[in-house]
N, C-alpha and C positions, 0 to 999 in steps of 0.2 A: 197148086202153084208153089214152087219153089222159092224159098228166100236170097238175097243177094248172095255170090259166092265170098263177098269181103273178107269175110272170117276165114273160109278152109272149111276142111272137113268137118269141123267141129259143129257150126250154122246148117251144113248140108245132114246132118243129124236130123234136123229138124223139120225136115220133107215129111219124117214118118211121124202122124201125128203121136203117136204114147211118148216118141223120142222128145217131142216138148217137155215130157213130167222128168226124164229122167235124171235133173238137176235142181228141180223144186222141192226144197230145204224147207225144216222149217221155221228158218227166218222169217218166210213169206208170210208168216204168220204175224209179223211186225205193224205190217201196213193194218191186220185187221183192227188192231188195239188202239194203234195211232185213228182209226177211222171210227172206231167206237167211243174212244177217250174224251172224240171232240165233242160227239153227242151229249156225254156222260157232266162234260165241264161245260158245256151250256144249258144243264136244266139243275148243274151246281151253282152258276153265279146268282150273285145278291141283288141282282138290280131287272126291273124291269123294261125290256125291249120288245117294241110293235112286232111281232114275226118271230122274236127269237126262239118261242118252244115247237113252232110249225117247222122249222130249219134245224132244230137236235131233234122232231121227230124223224124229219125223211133222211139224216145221216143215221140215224140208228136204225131205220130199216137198212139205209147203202151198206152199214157195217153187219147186217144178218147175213143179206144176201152174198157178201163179202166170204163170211165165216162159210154161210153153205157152199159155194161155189170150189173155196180152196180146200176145205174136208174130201169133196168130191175130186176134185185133183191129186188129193194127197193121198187119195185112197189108190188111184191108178198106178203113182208114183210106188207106193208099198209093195203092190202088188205084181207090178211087172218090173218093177227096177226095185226087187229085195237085195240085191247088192249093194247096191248104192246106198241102199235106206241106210242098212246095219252098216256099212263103215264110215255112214254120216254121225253116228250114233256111238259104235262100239271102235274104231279104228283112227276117227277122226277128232281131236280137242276141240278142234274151232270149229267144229258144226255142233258138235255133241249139245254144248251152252246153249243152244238157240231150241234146244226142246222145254227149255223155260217159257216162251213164247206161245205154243198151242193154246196150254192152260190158262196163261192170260187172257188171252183172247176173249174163249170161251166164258173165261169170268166175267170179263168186260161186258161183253154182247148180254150175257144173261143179265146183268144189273141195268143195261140199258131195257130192258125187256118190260122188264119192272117196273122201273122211272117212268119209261116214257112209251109203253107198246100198249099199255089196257086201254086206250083210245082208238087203238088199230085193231085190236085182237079182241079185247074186252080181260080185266080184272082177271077169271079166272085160269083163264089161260095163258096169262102171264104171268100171274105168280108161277103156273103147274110148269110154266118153259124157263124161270129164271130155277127154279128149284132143280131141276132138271142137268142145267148147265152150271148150275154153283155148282151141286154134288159133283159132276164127272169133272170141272176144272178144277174142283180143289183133290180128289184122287190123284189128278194127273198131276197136281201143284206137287205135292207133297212126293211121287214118285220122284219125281224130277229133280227138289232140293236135296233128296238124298240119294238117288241113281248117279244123277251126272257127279259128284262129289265125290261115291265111291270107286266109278272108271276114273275118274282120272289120280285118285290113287295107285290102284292094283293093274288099271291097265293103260292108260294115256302116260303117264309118269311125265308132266310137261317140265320142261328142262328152267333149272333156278331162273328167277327175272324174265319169265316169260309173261308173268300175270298182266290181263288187263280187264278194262270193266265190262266185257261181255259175262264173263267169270258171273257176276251178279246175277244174271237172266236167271238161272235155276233156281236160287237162293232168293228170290223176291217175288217168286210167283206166291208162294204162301200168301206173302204181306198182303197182296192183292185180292185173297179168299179174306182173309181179314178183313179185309177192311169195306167189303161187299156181302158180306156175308148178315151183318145184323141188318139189313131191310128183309130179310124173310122171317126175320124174331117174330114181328105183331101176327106175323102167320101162321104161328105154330100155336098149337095149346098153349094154354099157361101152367107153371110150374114145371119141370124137370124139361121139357123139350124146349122150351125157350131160354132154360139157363146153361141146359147144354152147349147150345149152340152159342150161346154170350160166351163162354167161357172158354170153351173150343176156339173160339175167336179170336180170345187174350194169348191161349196157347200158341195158335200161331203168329201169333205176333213175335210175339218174343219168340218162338225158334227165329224166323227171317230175322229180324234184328242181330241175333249177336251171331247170325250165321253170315250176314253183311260185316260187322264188327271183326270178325277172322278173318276177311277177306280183306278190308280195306286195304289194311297197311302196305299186303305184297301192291297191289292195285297203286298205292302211289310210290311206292320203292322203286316199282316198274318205272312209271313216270318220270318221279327225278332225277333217278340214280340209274335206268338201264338205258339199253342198246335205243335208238329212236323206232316210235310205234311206225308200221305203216302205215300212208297219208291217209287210205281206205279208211282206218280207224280211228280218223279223228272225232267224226260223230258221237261213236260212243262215249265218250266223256259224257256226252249229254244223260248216259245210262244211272251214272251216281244218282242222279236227282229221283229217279224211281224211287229207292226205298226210304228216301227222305219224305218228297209228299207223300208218298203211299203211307207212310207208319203214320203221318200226321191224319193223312183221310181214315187209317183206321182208328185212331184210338178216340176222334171226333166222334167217330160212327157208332163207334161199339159203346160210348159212352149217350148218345142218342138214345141207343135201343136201353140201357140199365135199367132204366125206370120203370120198364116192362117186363125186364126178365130179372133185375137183379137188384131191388127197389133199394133197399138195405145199403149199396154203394154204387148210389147213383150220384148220391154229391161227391164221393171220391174221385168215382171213373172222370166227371166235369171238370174237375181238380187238377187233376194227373192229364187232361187231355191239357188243357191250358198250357200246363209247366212244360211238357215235355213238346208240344207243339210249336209252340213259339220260339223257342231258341232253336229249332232244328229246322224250323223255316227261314228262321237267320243265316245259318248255314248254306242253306237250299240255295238263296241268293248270293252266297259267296262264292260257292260253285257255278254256279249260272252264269257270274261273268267269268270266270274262269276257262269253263268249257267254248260261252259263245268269243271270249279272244283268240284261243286256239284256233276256233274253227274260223272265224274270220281270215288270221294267219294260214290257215290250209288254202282256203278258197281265192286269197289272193296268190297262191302258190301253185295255182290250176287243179285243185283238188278234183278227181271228177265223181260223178253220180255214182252211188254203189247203194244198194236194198240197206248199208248202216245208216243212212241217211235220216231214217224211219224213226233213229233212236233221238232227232228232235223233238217229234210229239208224245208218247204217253207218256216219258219222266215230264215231259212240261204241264201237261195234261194232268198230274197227282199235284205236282205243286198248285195247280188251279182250283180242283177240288180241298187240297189241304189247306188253304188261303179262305176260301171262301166257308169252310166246315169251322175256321177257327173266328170270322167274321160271325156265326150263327152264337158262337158262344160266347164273346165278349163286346160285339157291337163295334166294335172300332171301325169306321169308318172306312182306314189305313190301308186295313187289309180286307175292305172290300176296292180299293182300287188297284191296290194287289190284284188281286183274280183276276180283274178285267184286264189289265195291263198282260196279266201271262197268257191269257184265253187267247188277247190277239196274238202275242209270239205266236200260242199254239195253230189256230188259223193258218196264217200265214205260213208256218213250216211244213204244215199239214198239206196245202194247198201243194208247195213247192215241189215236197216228195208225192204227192199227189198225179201229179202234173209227167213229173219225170218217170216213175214210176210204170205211165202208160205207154208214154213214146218208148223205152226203153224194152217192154213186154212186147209192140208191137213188130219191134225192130229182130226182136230175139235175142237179144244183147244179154239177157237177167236171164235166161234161160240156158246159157254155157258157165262150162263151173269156173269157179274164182280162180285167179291167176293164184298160183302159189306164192308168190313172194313179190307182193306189192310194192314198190319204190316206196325208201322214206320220204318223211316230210322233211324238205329241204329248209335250211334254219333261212332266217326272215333278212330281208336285204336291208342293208347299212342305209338307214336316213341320208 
């Protein structure tokens, strides 16, 4: 059965089933993380709820089967639309970023695996499935913070004051290996393969950091000082807060595992998670409202639905875990209602692009490619 002709020819593409795959980006890899994240920030909160680890187990199966389903999409997509793939990649800027995204995913799902699947699966076949998916998402992390970084030197060359915070996606997938990476510490032997991997951990910390740290500035030069973003990409704003909670999830994390792998500075790593977590989770929340005024101002501006949407949930989703990781270390009460306070943002945005996500899929709407030159955000009407 044929879809409505609304669209033109572009909708009647889509008669021929593979013609589905052949604008499946990956972006679409968004929704997997935003649907693991939620899992992920509900067996991170501090607080005890009737149901709540029965409801981040069955989203963290929704987010396996999520991962398998679009691997297997994407695989079609590779394979009969290699065109498209590569000038998504090699010819395109604004897709190129969104291959920071797989590897998340990937990360995500395997840490969820971990957490919360040895009750589904059993113990050792969840470590043997998160080890599995940490190794290949952090390969593909680290591809990625330095592939897409050097096409769009030598080949993208995107034009001054064009930066904005998709730019981040490649450059913070590391952080995201980092900071999931020491729950497989207590797994490995002791001595050299567990300090390996602590310390591999630290390293990549620090590249994603002061490779976000390069980035910022063009990121809000863009903002203040250029041309206005398109309305599409208002969302991403929400993107900044990634490698805020994420560095704060990792450097909790990796100071978690020290005592195991790196006994000698484990009151440091405790130390240094504190000092450098808590003011950067200050931040997090000066952005937050920042991003969520913008996007308010879009949506009363008729913003509509676009797959950026996605980039509500996993930055919200690391602030919850980074909230609740720094709650483990100083007790403060504070920022255990932090966590819960951002879990529901996260929920709820989750839900939303959730929600829209399907009707939008079913419609085939998310399956034709992005208009080229999305209308700006029109400035906000006179009180």
């Amino acid at each position: 059965m044929s879809l409505p002709a609304a669209n033109g020819d572009l909708l009647g593409e889509l008669d021929r089933p593979a013609e589905v795959f052949r604008h499946l980006g990956p972006n679409w890899y968004a929704a997997v993380m935003g649907t693991a994240i939620v899992a992920n920030g509900a067996n991170a909160l501090p607080v005890d709820v009737p149901g709540l680890h029965a409801f981040a187990v069955a989203i963290w199966a929704l987010s396996f089967l999520m991962l398998l389903a679009l691997m297997a999409a994407r695989a079609v997509h590779l394979t009969r639309h290699a065109d498209v793939a590569r000038s998504q990649l090699l010819d395109n800027p604004a897709t190129a970023v969104f291959y920071g995204c797989p590897p998340m995913a990937l990360l995500a799902v395997g840490y969820g695996t971990l957490a919360l699947g040895p009750a589904v699966i059993g113990m050792r076949a969840a470590v043997a499935l998160d080890a599995v998916l940490w190794t290949l998402g952090t390969l593909y992390a680290l591809l990625a913070a330095a592939g897409v970084p050097y096409l769009m030197i030598t080949r993208h060359r995107p034009e001054p004051g064009s930066a904005n915070p998709t730019w981040l996606l490649p450059v913070v997938a590391p952080m995201v290996a980092a900071a999931l990476g020491p729950a497989l510490v207590p797994h490995l032997p002791e001595g050299q393969a567990r300090a390996t991997l602590l310390f591999g951990c630290y390293g990549m910390f620090g590249a994603s950091l002061l490779a976000t740290l390069v980035l910022l500035p063009g990121i809000w030069s863009r903002l203040a000082g250029g041309p206005p973003s398109p309305v599409a990409l208002t969302p991403t704003l929400f993107l900044v807060l990634g490698p805020l909670g994420q560095s704060t999830t990792a450097v909790v994390q990796i100071a978690d595992a020290a005592a195991e792998a790196a006994p000698g500075y484990a009151a440091a790593a405790r130390a240094f998670a504190v000092l450098y977590g808590a003011p950067v989770m200050g931040f997090a929340l000066l952005w937050l409202g920042l991003a969520g005024a913008a996007n308010l101002r879009a949506l009363r501006g008729g913003m509509p639905f676009a797959m950026t949407w996605w980039a509500f949930t996993f930055p919200v989703g690391t602030c919850v875990t980074g909230a609740s990781g720094l709650f483990r270390s100083t007790g403060l009460d504070a920022l255990a209602g932090m966590a819960v306070l951002l879990y529901l943002l996260l929920v709820t945005a989750w839900a939303v692009a959730g929600v829209r996500t399907v009707r939008g899929a079913l419609s085939g709407r998310l399956f034709l490619p992005a208009a080229p030159r999305p209308a700006p955000l029109r400035p906000l009407p006179a009180a």
